[in-house]
C-alpha positions as CSV (number, residue, x, y, z in Angstrom):
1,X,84.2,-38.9,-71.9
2,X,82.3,-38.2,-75.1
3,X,79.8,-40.6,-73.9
4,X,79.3,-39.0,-70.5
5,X,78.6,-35.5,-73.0
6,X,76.1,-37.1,-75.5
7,X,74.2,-38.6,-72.2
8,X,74.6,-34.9,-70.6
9,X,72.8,-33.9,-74.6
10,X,69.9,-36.5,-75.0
11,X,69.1,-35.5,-71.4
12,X,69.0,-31.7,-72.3
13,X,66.9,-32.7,-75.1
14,X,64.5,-34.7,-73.0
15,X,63.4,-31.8,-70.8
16,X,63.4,-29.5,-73.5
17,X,61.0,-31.2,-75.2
18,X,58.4,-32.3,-72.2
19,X,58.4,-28.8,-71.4
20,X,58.5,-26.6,-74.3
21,X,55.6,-26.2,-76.4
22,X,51.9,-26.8,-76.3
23,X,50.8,-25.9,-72.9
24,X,47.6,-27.9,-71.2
25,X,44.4,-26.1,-71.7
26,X,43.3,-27.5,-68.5
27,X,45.3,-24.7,-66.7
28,X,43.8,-21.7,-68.5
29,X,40.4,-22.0,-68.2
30,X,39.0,-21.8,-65.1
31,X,35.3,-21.8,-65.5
32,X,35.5,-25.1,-64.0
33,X,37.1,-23.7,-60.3
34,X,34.7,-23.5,-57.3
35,X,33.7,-19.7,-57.1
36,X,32.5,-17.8,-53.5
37,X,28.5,-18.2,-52.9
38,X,26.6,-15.1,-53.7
39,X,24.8,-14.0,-50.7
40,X,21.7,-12.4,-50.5
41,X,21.4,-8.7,-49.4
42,X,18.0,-7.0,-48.2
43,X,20.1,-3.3,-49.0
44,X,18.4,-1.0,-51.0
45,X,20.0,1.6,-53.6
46,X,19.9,4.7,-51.7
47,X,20.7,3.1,-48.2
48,X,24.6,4.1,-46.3
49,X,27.1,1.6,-45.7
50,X,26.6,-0.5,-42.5
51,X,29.3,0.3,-39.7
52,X,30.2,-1.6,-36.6
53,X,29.7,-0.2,-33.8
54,X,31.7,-2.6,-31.4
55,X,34.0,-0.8,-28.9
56,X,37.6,-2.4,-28.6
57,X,38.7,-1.6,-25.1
58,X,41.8,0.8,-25.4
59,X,45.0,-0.8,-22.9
60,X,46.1,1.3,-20.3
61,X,49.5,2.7,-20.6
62,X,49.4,4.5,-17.5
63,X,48.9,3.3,-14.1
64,X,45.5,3.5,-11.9
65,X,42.4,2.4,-12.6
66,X,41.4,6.2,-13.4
67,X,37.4,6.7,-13.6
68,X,36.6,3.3,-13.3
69,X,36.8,3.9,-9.5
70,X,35.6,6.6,-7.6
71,X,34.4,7.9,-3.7
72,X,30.9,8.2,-2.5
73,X,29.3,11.3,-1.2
74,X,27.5,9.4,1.2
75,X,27.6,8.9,4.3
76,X,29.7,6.6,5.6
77,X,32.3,7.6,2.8
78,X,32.8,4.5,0.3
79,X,34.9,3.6,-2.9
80,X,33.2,2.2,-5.9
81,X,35.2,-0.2,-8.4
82,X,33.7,-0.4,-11.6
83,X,34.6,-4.4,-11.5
84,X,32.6,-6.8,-10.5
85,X,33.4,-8.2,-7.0
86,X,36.0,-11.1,-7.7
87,X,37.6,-8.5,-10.3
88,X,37.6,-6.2,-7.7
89,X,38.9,-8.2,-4.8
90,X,42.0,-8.7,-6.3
91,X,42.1,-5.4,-7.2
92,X,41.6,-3.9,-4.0
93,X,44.3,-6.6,-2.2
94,X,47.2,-5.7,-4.9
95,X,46.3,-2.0,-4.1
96,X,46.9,-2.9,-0.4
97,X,49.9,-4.3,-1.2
98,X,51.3,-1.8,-3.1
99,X,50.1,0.6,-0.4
100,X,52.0,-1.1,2.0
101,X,48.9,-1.4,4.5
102,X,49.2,-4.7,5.7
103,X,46.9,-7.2,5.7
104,X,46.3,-8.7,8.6
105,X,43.5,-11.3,8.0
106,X,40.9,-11.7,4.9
107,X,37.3,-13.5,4.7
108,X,37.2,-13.7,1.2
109,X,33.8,-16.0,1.6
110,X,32.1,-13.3,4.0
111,X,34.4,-10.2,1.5
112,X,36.4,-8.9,4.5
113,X,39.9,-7.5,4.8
114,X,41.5,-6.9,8.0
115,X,44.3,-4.5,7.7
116,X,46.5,-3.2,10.3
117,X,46.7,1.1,9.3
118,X,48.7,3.8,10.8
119,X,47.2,7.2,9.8
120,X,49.6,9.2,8.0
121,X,52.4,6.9,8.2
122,X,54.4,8.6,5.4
123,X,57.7,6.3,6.6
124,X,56.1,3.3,5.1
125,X,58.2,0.7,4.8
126,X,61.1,3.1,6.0
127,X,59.7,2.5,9.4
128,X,60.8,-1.0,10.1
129,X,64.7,0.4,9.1
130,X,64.5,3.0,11.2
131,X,62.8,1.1,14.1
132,X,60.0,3.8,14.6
133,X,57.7,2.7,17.2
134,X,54.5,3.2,15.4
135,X,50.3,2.7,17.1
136,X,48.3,1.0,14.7
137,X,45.2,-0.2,14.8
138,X,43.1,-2.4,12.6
139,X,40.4,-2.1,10.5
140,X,37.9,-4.0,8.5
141,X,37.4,-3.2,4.7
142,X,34.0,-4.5,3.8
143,X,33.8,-5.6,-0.4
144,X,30.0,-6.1,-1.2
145,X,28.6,-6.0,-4.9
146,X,26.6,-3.2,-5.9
147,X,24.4,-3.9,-9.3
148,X,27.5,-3.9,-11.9
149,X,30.2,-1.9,-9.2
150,X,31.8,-3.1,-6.2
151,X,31.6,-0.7,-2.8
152,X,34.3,-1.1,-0.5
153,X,33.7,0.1,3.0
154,X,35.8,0.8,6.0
155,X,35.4,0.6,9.7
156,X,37.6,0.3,12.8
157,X,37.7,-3.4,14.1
158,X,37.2,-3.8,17.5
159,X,38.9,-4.2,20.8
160,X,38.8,-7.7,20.4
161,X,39.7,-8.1,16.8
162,X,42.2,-5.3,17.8
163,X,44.6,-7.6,20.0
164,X,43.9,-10.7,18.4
165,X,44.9,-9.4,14.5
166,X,48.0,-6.6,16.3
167,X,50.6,-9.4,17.8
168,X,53.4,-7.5,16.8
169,X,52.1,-3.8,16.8
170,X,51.0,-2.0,19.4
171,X,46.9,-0.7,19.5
172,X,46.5,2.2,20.8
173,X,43.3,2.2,22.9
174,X,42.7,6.0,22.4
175,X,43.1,6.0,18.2
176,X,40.7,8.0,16.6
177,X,38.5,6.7,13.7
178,X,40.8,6.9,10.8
179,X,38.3,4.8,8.6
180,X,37.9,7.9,5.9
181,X,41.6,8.3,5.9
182,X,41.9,4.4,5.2
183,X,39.6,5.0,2.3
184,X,41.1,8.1,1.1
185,X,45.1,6.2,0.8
186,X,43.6,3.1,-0.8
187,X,41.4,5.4,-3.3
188,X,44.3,7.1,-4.1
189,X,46.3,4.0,-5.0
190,X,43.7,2.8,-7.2
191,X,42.8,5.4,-9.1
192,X,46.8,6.5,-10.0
193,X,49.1,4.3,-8.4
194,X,47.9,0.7,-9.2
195,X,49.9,-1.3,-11.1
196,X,49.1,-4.1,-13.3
C-alpha cells in the first residue's frame, strides 16, 4: 500500500514538473504564421462604399403565380406566363389539374393540350357523385414561346377531335365557343389558386 502512494507521488511530480514553468517561446510569437494577402484596391479617398446590387428572389408564401401571369387585350384573348415554355408547361398542366379540367390528350412536342371543359361547371368534381349528366366539349390550349413569356391560347377542337378525345362525355353539337371562358378559369387558377 505505501508503495502504490509513493508511485501515485513520483507520478504527480512528473507532470508537475513537464508542465509547470518555462513555457516555449515558439507559441507566443507569431511573426512566423502565414498572414492573409493584401489586395490591391483602385478606391480613392473620397469614393462611397461599393454595394451589391443582386436581387435574391423572395419565396412565395401565398399561392398563385400573381403578376408573373397575366391576360391579353388582344384579340383572340390569351394568357401570358412569365416562364419560359418548359417552366410554363408544367405550370399550366398542374393548374389544369387543380382546376379539375380534364385533360384529355397533350402534344407536348407540337405544345398542345386537349381538355375536355364544361362552361360554368361549378359542381366540379361533385358532378361525378351526383351523376349530373353534363355536355362538354373539347378544346385545344395552344403553349408557344413569346421572347422571354409563354402565351397560351385556346380554341374549340373540332368535330372530329370532338368524338374521338369525348368517349365518355357527351359533345354537344350546338356548344357555343367557350374558349375565353376556358382562358378566363385557367387564368384565374394561376394567378391565385396555383399551388406549388
Amino acid at each position: 500500500m505505501m508503495q502504490s502512494i509513493v508511485k501515485s507521488l513520483l507520478l504527480a511530480a512528473a507532470l508537475v514538473s513537464c508542465g509547470g514553468g518555462a513555457e516555449d517561446a515558439r507559441y507566443r510569437n507569431t511573426e512566423m504564421l502565414e498572414r492573409p494577402p493584401i489586395l490591391p484596391t483602385n478606391r480613392q479617398a473620397g469614393d462611397a462604399d461599393c454595394c451589391d446590387d443582386a436581387v435574391i428572389p423572395k419565396k412565395r408564401y401565398k399561392k398563385g403565380l400573381g403578376d408573373d401571369v397575366y391576360l391579353t387585350k388582344s384579340t383572340p384573348l390569351q394568357i401570358k406566363i412569365k416562364q419560359p415554355l418548359e417552366n410554363a408547361w408544367l405550370t399550366l398542366g398542374l393548374a389544369l389539374k387543380q382546376s379539375e379540367i380534364r385533360i384529355t390528350d397533350q402534344e407536348r412536342d407540337k405544345g398542345l393540350y386537349y381538355v375536355a371543359y364544361h362552361p360554368g361547371n361549378i359542381l366540379g368534381a361533385v358532378s361525378s357523385w351526383l351523376k349530373v349528366e353534363q355536355k362538354a366539349a373539347v378544346y385545344v390550349l395552344k403553349v408557344e414561346p413569346d421572347g422571354t413569356e409563354t402565351k397560351v391560347s385556346a380554341v374549340i377542337a373540332s368535330a372530329m377531335e370532338q368524338n374521338s378525345a369525348l368517349e365518355k362525355d357527351r359533345y354537344d353539337d350546338d356548344a357555343s365557343d367557350d374558349a375565353e371562358d376556358l382562358l378566363y378559369n385557367v387564368f384565374e387558377t394561376l394567378r391565385d389558386d396555383l399551388e406549388d
